[in-house]
C-alpha positions in Angstrom: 83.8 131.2 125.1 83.0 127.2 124.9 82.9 126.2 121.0 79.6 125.8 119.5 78.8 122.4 119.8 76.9 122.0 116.6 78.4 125.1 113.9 75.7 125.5 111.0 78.5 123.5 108.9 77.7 120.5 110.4 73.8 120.7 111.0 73.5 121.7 107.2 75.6 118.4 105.9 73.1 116.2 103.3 72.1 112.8 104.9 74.5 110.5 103.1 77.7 112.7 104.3 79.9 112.7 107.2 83.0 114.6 108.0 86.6 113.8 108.8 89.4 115.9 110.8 92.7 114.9 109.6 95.7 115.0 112.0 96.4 118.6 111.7 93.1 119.9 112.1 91.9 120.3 108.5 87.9 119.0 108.0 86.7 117.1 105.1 83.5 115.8 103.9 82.7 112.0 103.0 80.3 110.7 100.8 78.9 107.8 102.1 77.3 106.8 99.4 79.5 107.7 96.1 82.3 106.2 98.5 84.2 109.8 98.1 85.6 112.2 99.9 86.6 116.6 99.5 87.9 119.6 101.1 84.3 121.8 100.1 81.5 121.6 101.9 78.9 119.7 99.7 76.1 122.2 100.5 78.2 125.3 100.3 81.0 124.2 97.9 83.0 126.1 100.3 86.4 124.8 102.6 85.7 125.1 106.4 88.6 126.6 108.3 88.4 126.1 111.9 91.4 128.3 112.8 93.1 125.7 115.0 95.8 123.4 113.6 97.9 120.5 115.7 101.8 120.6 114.3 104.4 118.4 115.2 105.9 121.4 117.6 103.5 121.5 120.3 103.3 119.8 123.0 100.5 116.8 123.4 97.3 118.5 124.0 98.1 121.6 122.3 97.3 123.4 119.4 97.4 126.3 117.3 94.8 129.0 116.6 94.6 132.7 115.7 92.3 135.1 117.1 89.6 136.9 114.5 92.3 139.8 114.8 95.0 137.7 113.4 97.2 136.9 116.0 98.7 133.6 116.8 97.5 132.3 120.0 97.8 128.3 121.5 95.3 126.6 122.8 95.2 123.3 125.6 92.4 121.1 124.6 91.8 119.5 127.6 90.6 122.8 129.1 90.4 124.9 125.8 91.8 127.6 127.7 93.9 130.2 125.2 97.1 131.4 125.9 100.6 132.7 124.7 99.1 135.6 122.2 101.7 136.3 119.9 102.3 139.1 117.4 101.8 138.3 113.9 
């Protein structure tokens, strides 16, 4: 399943905000106009957690993820193809 392209995080952000990823995978929100920056959401005061992260481990191109059920899986970006499901 292809990622959503625009989540409702994103389409609900306030005019004057943007986002960041940092280099693990972590969002945050800017404020363009106060010049600031947060881990919550500024509509929903809540932290979004994508469920992928990018650590020093993998290979280029790779990242980590878990599945809704928990368990560790890796995923190429290039192809965003999912593989090597590991137990928890």
């Amino acid at each position: 399943m292809a990622a959503d392209p625009k989540p409702d995080w994103l389409s609900c952000l306030p005019s004057s905000w943007s986002y960041g990823v940092t280099r693990d995978g972590r969002i945050f929100f800017i404020n363009e106009e106060a010049k600031s920056t947060t881990w919550l959401h500024p509509v929903t005061g809540e932290a979004v957690i994508t469920g992928h992260r990018k650590t020093p481990d993998l290979p280029t191109g790779w990242e980590e993820g878990y599945t809704f059920e928990g368990a560790r899986c890796f995923i190429k970006l290039a192809a965003a193809q999912r593989c090597g499901n590991a137990t928890k």
